[in-house]
C-alpha positions as CSV (number, residue, x, y, z in Angstrom):
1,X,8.8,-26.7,19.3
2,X,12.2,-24.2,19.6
3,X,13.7,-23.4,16.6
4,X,16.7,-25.5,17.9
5,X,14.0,-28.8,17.7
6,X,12.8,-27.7,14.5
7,X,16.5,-27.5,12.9
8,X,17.1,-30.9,14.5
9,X,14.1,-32.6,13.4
10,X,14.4,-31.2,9.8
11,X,18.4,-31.7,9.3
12,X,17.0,-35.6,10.4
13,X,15.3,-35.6,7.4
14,X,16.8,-34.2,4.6
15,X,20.1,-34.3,5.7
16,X,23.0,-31.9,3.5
17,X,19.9,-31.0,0.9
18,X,18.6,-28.8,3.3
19,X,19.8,-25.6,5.6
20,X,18.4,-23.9,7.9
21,X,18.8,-20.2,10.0
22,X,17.1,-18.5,12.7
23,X,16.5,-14.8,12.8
24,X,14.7,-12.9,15.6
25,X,13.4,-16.7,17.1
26,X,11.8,-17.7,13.4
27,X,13.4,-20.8,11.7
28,X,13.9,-20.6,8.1
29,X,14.4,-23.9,6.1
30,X,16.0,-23.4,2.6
31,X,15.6,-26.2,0.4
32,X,16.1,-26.6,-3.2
33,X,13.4,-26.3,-6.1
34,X,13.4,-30.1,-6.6
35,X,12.5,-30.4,-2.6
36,X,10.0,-27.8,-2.3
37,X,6.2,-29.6,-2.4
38,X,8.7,-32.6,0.1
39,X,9.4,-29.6,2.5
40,X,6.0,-28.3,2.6
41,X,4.5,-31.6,3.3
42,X,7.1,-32.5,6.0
43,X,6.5,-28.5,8.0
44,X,2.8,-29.4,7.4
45,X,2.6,-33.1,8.4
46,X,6.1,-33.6,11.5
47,X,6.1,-30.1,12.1
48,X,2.6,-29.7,12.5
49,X,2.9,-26.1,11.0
50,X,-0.6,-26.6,9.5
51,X,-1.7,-23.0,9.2
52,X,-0.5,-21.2,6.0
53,X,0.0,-17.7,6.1
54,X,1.4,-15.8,2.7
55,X,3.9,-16.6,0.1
56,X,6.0,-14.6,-2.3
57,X,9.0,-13.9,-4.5
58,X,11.7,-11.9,-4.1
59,X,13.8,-10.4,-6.7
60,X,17.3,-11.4,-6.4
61,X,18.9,-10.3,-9.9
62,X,21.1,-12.4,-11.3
63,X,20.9,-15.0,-8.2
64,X,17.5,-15.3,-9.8
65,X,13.9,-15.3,-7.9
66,X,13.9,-16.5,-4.1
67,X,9.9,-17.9,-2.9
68,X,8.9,-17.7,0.4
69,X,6.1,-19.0,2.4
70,X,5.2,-18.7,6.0
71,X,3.5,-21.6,7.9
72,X,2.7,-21.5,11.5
73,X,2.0,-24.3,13.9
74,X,-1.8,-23.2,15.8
75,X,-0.6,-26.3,18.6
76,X,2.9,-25.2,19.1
77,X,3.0,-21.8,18.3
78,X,6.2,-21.8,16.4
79,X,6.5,-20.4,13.1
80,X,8.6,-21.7,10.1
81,X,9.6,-20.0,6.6
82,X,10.2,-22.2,3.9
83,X,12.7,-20.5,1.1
84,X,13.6,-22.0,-2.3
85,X,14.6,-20.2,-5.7
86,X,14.2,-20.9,-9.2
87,X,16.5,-19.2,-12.1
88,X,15.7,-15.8,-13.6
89,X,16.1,-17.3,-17.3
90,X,13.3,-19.9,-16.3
91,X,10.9,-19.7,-13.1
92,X,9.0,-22.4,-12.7
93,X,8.7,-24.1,-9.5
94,X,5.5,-26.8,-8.2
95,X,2.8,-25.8,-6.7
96,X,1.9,-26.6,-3.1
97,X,-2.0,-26.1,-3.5
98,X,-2.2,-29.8,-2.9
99,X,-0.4,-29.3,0.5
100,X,-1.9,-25.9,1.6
101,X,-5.1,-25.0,-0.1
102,X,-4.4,-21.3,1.2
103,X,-1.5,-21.2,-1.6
104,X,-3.8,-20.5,-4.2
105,X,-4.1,-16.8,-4.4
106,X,-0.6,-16.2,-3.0
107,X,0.9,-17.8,-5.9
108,X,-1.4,-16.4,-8.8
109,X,0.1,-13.1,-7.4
110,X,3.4,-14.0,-7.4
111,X,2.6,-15.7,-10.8
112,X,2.0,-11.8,-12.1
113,X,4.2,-9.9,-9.8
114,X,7.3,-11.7,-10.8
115,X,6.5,-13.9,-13.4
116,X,7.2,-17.3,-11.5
117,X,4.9,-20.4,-13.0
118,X,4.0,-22.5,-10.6
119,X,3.3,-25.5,-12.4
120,X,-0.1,-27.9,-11.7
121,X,-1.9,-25.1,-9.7
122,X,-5.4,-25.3,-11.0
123,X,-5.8,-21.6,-12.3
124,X,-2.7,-19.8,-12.7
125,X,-4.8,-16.7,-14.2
126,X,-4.4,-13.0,-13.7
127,X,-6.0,-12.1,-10.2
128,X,-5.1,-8.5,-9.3
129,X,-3.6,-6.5,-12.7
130,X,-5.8,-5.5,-15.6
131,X,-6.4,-7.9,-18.6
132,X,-4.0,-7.3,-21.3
133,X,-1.0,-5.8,-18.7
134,X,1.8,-6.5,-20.2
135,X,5.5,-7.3,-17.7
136,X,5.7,-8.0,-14.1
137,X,5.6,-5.0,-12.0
138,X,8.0,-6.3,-9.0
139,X,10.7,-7.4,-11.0
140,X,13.6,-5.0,-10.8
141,X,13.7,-3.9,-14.0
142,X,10.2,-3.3,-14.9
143,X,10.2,1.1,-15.5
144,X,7.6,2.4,-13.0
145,X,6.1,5.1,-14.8
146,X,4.7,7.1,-12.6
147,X,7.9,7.6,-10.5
148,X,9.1,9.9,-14.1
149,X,5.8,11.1,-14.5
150,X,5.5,12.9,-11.5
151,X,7.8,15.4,-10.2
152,X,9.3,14.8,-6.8
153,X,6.6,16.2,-3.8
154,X,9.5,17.1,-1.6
155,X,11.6,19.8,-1.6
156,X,12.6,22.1,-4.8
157,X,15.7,21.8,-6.8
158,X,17.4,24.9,-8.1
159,X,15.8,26.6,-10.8
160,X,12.5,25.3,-9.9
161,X,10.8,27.9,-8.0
162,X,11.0,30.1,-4.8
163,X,13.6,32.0,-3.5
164,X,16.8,30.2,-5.6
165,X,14.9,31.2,-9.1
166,X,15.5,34.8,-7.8
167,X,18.9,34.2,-7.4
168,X,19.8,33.1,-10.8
169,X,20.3,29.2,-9.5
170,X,20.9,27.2,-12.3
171,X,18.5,24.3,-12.4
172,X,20.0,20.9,-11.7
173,X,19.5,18.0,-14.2
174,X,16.8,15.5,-13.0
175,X,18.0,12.4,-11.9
176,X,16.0,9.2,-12.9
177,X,15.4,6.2,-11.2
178,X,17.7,3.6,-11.8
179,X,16.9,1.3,-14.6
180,X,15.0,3.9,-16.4
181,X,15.9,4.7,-20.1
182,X,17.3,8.5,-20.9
183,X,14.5,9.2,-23.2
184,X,11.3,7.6,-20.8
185,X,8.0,9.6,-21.0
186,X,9.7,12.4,-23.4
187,X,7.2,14.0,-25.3
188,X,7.4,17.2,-27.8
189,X,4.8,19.6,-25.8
190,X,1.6,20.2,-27.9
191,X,1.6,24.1,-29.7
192,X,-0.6,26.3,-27.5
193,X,-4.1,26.7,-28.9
194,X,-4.7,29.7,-31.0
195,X,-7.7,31.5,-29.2
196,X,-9.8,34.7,-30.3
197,X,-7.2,37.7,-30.5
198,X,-7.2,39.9,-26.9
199,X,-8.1,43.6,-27.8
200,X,-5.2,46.1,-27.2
201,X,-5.2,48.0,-24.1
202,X,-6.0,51.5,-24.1
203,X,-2.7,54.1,-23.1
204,X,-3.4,54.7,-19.0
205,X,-5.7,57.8,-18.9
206,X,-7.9,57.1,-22.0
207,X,-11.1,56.0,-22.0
208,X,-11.7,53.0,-24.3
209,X,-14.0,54.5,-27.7
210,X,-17.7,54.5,-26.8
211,X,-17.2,54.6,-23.4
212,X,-18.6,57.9,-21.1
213,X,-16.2,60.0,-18.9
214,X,-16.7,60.0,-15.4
215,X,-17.7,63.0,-13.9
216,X,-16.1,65.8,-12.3
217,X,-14.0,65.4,-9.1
């Protein structure tokens, strides 16, 4: 099936509650939360898109969180995405386990990445962060540490070394990532540990006490 019959045959179904837009010869259907486990089961069962590939979120901000899943048709060779999105104040959607078994996993990491709940999957538990992780790391908002952490790999600001230390450069302030609070990862720096005293230095030309001379030139 072309994209053009897809559009046709899913506009015959569901009418004004659905849209649809190619890009670079893949269909994407955009349907609402309500009609999401319908549209699945209509791609999987007219469309014959019976092969499920992945499925995500996407953080859209106020707009809220977008889900996509990819199906593909192993008979016709035509793909389809399926798009929906839930609100950022409450993201819960259905689950399509019961249409594509492959679902499972996809949406347990969604579940964590974004925080979306799929409601009646069978085991909405963690399945890639840590026990106890606390936020969902692909949200826009959530402070990635290590970006603060670690200083920049690339190229040197002023003041930070090499040939513009030499100059006098003044050093530039450090930008943070955006989203970021002004006081992230500040710590006071630990006093430097008191070690055993270093013995002074004997004046050039001295020998240190108990040591022998060397011998004559």
């Amino acid at each position: 099936m072309t994209p053009d019959d897809l559009a046709a045959a899913i506009h015959e179904r569901f009418g004004d509650d659905a849209a649809t837009e190619e890009s670079f010869g893949t269909l994407t259907l955009s349907v609402s939360a309500e009609l999401w486990v319908e549209a699945a089961t209509f791609a999987r069962d007219e469309l014959d898109c019976e092969f499920f590939d992945w499925l995500t979120g996407v953080d859209e901000l106020a707009d809220g969180f977008a889900v996509v899943a990819h199906v593909y048709s192993l008979t016709g060779g035509h793909h389809l995405l399926l798009r929906t999105r839930v609100p950022r104040a409450e993201p819960v959607l259905p689950t399509v386990t019961a249409v594509y078994r492959g679902a499972n996993w996809h949406e347990r990491e969604t579940a964590e990445m974004f925080g979306v709940i799929f409601e009646g999957h069978p085991g909405l538990k963690p399945l890639l962060l840590p026990e106890g992780f606390e936020g969902h790391p692909l949200r826009k908002e959530f402070v990635l540490a290590a970006r603060v952490a670690k200083p920049w790999p690339g190229a040197k600001e002023p003041g930070e070394g090499g040939a513009s230390d030499k100059q006098g450069a003044p050093s530039r302030r450090r930008m943070l990532p955006p989203g970021v609070p002004e006081d992230w990862g500040r710590q006071q720096a630990p006093p430097p540990s008191a070690g055993p005293a270093r013995p002074a230095r004997p004046p050039r030309g001295l020998a240190p006490e108990g040591s022998e001379e060397g011998g004559d030139a």
